[in-house]
N, C-alpha and C positions, 0 to 999 in steps of 0.2 A: 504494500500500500504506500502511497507516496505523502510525500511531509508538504505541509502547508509554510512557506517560508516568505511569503510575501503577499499584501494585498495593497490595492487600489480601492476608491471609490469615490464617486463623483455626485454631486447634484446639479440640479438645470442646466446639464450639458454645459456648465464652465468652470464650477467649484469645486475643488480638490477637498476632499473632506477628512482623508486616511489613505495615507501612504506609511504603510511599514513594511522594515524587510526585518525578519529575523537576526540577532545581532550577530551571529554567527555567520550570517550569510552578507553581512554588510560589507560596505566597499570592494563590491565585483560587480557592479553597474547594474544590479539588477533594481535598485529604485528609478533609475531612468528608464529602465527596459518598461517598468509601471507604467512609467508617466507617457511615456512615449506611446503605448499603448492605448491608453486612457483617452490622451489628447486625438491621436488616432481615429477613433469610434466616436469620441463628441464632434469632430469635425465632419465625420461622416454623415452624423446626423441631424446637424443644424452647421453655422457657421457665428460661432461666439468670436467676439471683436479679441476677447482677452479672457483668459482665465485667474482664478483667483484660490486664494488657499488663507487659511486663519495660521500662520505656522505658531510653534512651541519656540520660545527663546534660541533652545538648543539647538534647531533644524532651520534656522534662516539660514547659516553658510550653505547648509545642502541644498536651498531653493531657491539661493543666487548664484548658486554654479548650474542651476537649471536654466537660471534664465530673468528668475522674477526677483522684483526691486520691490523694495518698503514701499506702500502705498499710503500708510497712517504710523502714527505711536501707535507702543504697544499697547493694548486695552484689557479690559477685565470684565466678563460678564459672567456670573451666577459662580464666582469664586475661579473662573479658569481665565489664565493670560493667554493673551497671544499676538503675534504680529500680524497684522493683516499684512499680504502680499499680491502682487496684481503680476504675471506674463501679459506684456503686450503681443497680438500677433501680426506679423508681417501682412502686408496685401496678398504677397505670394503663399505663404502659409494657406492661411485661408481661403485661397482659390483651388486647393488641391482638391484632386478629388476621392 
């Protein structure tokens, strides 16, 4: 039977909600292989200008070497922080098909 080592998950085809990999399994590119996946199938299925992500303090280096900038301070809502972050997408990006 095989091991669950990583998941994605998305809302309204633009918002990154949960990206984890296993910490064993971390730093072999399979959080990108996520994301890139993810983004993949929401572009497929609508065409979001930009996607966004709430990240953890600890995980904003990993979602600016993805691509996405600080959009606000950090915030707090119902006792959890987070950074909001935004990826902008190219015209080209989003004309894929």
């Amino acid at each position: 039977m095989g091991e669950i080592v990583g998941v994605v998950g998305m809302r309204d085809g633009s918002h990154v909600y949960h990206l984890f990999v296993a910490e064993e399994h971390q730093g072999r590119g399979l959080g990108r292989v996520l994301r890139e996946h993810a983004k993949a199938e929401c572009l497929r299925r609508g065409r979001p200008a930009a996607f966004t992500v709430n990240s953890s303090r600890g995980a904003v280096p990993i979602y600016e070497r993805f691509g996405f900038r600080i959009a606000a301070p950090e915030q707090e809502v119902e006792g959890v922080r987070f950074v909001p972050m935004r990826l902008e997408l190219t015209s080209r990006e989003n004309s894929r098909e």
